[in-house]
N, C-alpha and C positions, 0 to 999 in steps of 0.2 A: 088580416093582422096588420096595426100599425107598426113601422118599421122605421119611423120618426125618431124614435127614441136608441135605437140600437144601428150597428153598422153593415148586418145582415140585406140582404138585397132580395127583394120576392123572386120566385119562379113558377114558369108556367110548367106543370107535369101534365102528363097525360099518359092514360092508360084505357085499350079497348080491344075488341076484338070482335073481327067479321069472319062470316061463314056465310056463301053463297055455293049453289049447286042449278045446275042449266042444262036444260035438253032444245036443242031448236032445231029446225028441218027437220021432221020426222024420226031423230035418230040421228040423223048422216054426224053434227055435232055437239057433243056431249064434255060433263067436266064438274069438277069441285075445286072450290076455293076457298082456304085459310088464312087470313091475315090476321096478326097478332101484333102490337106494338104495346111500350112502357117504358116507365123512367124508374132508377134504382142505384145501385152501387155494385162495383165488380173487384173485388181481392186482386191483387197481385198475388200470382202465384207461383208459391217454393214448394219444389218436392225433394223429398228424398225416397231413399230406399231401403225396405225392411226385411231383413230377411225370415222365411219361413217355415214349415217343415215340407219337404220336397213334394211336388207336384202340385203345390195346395198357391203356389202363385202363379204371377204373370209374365213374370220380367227371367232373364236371366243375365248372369255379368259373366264378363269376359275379359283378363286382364289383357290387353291390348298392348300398351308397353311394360309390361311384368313388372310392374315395382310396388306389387302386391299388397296396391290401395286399390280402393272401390269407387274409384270417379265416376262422377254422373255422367259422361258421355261415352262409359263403358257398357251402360245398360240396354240390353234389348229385348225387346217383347220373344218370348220361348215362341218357338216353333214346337218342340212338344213336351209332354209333362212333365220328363224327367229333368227338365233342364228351370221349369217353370219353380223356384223357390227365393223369389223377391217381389213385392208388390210396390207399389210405389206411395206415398202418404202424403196429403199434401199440409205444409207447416204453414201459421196465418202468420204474412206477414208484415201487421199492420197496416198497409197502406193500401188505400182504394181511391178510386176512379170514381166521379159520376157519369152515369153513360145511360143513354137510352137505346132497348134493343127493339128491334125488327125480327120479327120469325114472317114467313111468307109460303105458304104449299101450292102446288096449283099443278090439279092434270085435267089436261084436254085430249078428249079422243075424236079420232074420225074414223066414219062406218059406211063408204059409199052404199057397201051393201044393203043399207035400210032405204034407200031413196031409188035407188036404181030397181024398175020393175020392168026396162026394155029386153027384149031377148036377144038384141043381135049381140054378135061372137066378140066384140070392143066393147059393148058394155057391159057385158059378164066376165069381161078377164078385168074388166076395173072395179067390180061388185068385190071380187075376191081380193084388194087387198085394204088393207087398216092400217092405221097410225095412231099410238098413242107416246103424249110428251106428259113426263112427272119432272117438276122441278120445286126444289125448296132452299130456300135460305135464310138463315137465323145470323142475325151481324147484331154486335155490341160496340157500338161507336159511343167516344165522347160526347157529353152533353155540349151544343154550340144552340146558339141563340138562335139559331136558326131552323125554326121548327117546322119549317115545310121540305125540310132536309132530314131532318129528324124523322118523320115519317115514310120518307122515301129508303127502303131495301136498296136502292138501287142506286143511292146519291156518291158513293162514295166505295173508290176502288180496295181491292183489297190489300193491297201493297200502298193503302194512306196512313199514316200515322195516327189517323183520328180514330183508326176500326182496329181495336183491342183486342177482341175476335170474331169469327167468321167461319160457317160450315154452310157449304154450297153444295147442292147436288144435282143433276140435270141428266138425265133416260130420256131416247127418245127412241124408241120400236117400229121399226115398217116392216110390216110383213103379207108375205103372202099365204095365202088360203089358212091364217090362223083359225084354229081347233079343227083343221079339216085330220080327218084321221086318215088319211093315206100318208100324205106328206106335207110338208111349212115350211118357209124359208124366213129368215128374217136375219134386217140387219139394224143392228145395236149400239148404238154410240151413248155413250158416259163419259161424262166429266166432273172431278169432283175438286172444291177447295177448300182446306185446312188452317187455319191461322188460330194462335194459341200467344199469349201475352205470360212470359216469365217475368223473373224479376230477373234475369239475366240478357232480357232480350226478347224476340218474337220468334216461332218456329211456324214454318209454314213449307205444306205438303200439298203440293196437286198430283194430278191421274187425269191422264187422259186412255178413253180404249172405246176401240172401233173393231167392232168383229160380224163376220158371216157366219152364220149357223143353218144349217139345212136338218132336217130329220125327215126319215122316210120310214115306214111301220111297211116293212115287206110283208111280213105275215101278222097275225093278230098277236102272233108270240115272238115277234123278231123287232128290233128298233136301228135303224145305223143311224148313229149320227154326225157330222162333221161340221167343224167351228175352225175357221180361221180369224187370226186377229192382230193387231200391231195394240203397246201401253209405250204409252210414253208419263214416267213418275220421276218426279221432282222434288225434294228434299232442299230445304233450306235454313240452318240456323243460322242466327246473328252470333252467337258463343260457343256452341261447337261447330266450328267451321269445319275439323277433320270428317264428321258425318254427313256432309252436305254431298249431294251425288243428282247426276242426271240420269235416269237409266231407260234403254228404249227395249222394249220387249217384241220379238212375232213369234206369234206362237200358232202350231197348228196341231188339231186331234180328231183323233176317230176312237169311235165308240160303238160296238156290238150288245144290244140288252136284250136279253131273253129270257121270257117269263111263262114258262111252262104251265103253271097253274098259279091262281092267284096266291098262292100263302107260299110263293119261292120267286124268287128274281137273282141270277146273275149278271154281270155289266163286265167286259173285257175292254179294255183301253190302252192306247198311244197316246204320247204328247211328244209334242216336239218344240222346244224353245230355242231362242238365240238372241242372248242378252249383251250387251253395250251398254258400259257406262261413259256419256257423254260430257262428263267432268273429270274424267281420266282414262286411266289406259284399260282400264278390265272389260275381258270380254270372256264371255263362255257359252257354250251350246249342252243343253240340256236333253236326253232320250231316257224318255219313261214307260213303264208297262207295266201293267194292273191288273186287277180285278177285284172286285168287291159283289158280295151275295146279300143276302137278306131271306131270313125262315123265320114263319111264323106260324101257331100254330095257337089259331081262338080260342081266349081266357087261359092257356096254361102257362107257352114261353113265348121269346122272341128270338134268335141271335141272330148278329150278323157281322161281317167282317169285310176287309181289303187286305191286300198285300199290293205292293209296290217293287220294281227293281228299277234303281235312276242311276242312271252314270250321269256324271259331268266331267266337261273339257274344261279344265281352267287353272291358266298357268301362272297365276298372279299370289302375291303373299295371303295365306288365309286368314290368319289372326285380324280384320280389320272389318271395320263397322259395312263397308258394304260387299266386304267377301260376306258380310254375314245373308245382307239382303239377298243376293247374289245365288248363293247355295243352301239358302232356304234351313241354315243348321246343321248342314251336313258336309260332308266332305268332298271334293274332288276326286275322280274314279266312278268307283263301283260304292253304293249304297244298296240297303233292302230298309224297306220301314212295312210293319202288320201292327192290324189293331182286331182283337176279338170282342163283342160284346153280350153278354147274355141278360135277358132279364125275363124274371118272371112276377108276376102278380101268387104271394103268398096266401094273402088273406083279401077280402072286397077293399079292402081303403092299404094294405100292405104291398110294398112292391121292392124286390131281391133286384140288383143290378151288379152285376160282377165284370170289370175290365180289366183285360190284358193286353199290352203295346208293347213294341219294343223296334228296333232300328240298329244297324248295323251299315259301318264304313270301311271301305278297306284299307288294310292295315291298323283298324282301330277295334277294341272289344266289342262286344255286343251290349246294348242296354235293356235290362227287361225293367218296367211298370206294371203293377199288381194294384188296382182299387176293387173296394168290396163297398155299398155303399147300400142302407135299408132304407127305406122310404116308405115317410105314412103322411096319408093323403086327407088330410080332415073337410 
């Protein structure tokens, strides 16, 4: 186009996409790879919140300072369905960005096990263990003239004012004797980051979490398992500052599965939590205990169910954005939370699902949830 004529300025876009996948040394390393980049336009984003008929949304509100308006930094995602009846909608408003985004996937594994055929007692305890790394990230940064930056994931921090948004993920697994069926160890590191472009601001959410997990199959019908782990999550708005929280999590659990015959499984479980918020004073320790089953019975039904009893210690004002994180919905003390589910298959392509839930806190009523829902499968 000539541009001689008018005050418009050319631009160079671009838009492609790669997909590579690799095997070298026998096996020993393996992987796939997705890279995606493009040039476009990104909304500023207004939400509000709509209410709906009980259980059928995502959000729930909570008057915080009781002056029984519905402020946006009242709202939080339901813990469970009875509480779930606001969704959030997002309003256009007007104003956009040029930005070019980056998506990026990429896992690599390692598998000594395919290369190592020595049989002494050091190279068979290094045969049994593996690693694999999954990591992706999709970042929408301003258009800048600078387009060898432009195609770089990786040019620009996420706390720059040029990256508009940002969802990072990163798994990395070592383990030992994975799919041996006696027992497996492994240990799990994640990290995740969140960044989100309002029109009030930026909202941005990381996670960190490092855990041990061991599983031992004592008998062909018995499983124990045990998972210890520290989180450390991070909240930060620019406009609600009252929700912004540091919070460090250790958590540890054991777990009993036994499965008598394939078309039954029960699972028994503890957890043990001990939360600190690192941006104030709240802390509390969490003991839970469970079970949850599973019956089924070829082409006719399914059901299956958990129950829960959770106590929490925690001596801090409830009514507030991260007593909400904090106690998961529920109250301080004594809690029980049950979920029933039944389904069957009525007809070849027809299928009955009937659920009941409910949760109970002390000194608070009890709440029951009742869905009935048909399904046809074309």
């Amino acid at each position: 186009k000539d541009h001689s004529m008018d005050n418009t300025q050319a631009q160079d876009n671009f838009a492609g996409q790669l997909r590579y996948r690799h095997e070298s040394f026998g096996g020993f390393l393996s992987g796939n790879l997705f890279y995606e980049s493009g040039a476009g336009l990104e909304l500023k984003k207004e939400y509000s919140y709509l209410k709906v008929p009980d259980g059928q949304g995502v959000y729930t509100w909570t008057d915080y300072n009781e002056n029984k308006v519905k402020e946006l930094d009242e709202f939080e995602k339901a813990n469970f369905n009875d509480q779930a009846d606001y969704i959030r909608v997002q309003r256009p408003s007007g104003e956009y960005y040029k930005t070019h985004t980056n998506e990026l996937n990429q896992i690599i594994n390692l598998k000594p096990q395919q290369i190592i055929r020595d049989t002494s007692k050091f190279k068979k305890l290094i045969a049994r263990f593996s690693d694999q790394l999954a990591f992706s990230i999709r970042r929408k940064n301003r258009q800048k003239n600078n387009f060898v930056k432009n195609l770089n994931p990786f040019a620009y921090s996420i706390n720059n004012p040029l990256v508009l948004s940002q969802n990072s993920n990163i798994r990395n697994t070592f383990s030992l004797n994975k799919n041996n069926p006696l027992y497996t160890v492994e240990y799990i590191f994640r990290k995740s980051k969140n960044k989100m472009l309002l029109m009030n601001g930026t909202d941005l959410k990381t996670k960190n979490n490092q855990a041990l997990q061991a599983t031992w199959n004592i008998t062909p019908t018995l499983t124990f398992e045990n998972k210890a782990g520290i989180e450390k999550e991070h909240y930060s708005s620019e406009y609600f500052q009252n929700k912004n929280y540091r919070l460090k999590r250790l958590n540890e659990s054991l777990s009993f599965l036994y499965r008598p015959f394939s078309s039954f499984r029960i699972e028994f479980e503890y957890e043990y939590s001990a939360m600190d918020n690192r941006a104030g004073e709240e802390k509390a320790n969490k003991h839970q205990i469970g079970t949850q089953f599973n019956y089924s019975k070829s082409k006719k039904f399914r059901i299956k169910g958990s129950f829960s009893f959770i106590h929490y210690q925690y001596g801090f004002p409830e009514d507030t954005p991260i007593a909400y994180q904090i106690l998961e919905g529920l109250k301080p003390g004594r809690n029980g939370t049950w979920n029933l589910v039944f389904q069957k298959e009525l007809y070849k392509n027809l299928e009955l699902n009937l659920n009941y839930s409910g949760r109970v806190s002390q000194n608070h009523n009890a709440f029951h949830t009742g869905q009935v829902e048909l399904r046809a499968n074309f």
